[in-house]
Wavefront OBJ file of the C-alpha trace (Angstrom):
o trace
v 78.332 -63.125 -4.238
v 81.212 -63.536 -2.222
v 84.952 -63.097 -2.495
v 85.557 -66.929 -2.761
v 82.288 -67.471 -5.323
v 84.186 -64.584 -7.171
v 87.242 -66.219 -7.271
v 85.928 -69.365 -8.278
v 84.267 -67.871 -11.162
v 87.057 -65.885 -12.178
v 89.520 -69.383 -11.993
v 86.424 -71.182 -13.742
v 85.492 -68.623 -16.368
v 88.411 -69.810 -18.697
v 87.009 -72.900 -19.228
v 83.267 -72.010 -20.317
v 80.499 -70.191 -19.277
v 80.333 -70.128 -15.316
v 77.004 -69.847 -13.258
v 76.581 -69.740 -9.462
v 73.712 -70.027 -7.839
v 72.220 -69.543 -4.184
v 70.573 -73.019 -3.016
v 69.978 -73.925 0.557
v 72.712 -71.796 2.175
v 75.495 -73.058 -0.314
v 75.793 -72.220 -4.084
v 75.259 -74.700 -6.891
v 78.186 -74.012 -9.358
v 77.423 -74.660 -13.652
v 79.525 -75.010 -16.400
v 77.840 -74.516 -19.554
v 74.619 -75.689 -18.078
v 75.805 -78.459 -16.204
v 76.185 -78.487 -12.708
v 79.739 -79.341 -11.619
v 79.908 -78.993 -7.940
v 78.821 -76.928 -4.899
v 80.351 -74.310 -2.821
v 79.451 -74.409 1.128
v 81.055 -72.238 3.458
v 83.801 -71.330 1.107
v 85.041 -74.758 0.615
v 84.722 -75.992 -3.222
v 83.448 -79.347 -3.651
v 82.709 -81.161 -7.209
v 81.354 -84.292 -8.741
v 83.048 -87.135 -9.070
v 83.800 -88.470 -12.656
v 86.879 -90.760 -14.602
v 88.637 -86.974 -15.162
v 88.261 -85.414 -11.557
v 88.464 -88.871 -10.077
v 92.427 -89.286 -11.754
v 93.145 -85.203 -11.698
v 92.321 -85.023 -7.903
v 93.661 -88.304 -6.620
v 94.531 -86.428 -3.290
v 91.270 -84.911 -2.531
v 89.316 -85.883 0.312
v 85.577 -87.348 -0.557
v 83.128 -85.132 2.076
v 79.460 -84.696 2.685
v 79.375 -80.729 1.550
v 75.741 -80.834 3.288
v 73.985 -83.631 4.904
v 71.472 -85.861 3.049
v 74.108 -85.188 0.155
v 75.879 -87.255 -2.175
v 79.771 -87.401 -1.308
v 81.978 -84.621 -2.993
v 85.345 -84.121 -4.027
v 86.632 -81.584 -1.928
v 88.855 -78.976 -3.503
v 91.110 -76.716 -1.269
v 94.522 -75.623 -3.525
v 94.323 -76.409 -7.232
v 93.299 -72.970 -8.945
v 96.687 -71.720 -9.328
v 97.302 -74.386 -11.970
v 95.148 -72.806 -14.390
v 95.905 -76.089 -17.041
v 94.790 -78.315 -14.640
v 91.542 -76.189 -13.666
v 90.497 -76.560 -17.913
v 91.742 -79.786 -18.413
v 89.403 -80.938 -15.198
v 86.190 -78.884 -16.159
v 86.389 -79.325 -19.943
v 86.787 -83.707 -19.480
v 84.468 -83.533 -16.020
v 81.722 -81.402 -18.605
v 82.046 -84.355 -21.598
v 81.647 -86.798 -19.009
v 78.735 -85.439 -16.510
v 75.070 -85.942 -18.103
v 72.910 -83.917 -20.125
v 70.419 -82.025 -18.064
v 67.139 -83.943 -18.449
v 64.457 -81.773 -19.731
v 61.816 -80.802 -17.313
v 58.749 -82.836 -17.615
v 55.669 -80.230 -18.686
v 52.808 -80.022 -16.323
v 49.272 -81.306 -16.736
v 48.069 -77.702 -17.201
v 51.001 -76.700 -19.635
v 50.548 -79.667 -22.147
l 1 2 3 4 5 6 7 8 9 10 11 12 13 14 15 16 17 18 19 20 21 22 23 24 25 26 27 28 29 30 31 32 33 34 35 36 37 38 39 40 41 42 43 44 45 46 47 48 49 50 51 52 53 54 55 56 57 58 59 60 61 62 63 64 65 66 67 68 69 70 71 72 73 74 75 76 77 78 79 80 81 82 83 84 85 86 87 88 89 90 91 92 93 94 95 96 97 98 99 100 101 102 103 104 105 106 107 108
C-alpha cells in the first residue's frame, strides 16, 4: 500500500473498520463491508449520498476511471477528523447492503 492509501486508512480507521483493495490500477476503499469510494492515482473519490452530497457541497463530481460512475472528489477534508466520522458513519447508513452473491449451478 501506499503512503496516501495509508493515510487514508489511518484518517478512516476512526470511523469503522477500513479495507483497501487493489482493483484495476486504483483501490476500492470499504467501510465495514461497504464500499465507500475509490482511490486512483492518489486522489480520493467517494459515492455520492444525502450525507456526502450536503458535507462536500464544494467537491468537484469526476470520472475517477472511465466507463465509471461520477465521484465525489475529495482533495483537503481529513484534517477535520469530525467531519471525516460524521461523513462515513451517515454515507455507511445510507449506501446499500451488499447483495449476497448468487450461488452457482454446481454449488447449489
Amino acid at each position: 500500500m501506499n503512503e496516501f492509501n495509508e493515510y487514508v486508512y489511518e484518517v478512516f480507521s476512526a470511523a469503522g473498520d477500513i479495507v483497501i483493495k487493489p482493483m484495476m490500477g486504483g483501490y476500492l476503499v470499504y467501510l465495514n463491508g461497504k464500499l465507500i469510494g475509490d482511490i486512483c492515482g492518489n486522489e480520493l473519490f467517494l459515492k455520492r449520498t444525502p450525507t456526502s452530497d450536503r458535507l462536500l457541497v464544494d467537491s468537484e463530481l469526476r470520472y475517477p476511471y472511465e466507463g465509471s460512475k461520477t465521484l465525489m472528489h475529495v482533495f483537503d477534508r481529513f484534517e477535520d477528523k469530525a467531519l471525516v466520522t460524521e461523513l462515513l458513519h451517515g454515507m455507511y447508513t445510507e449506501l446499500p447492503e451488499k447483495k449476497p452473491k448468487k450461488l452457482k449451478k454446481k454449488d447449489k
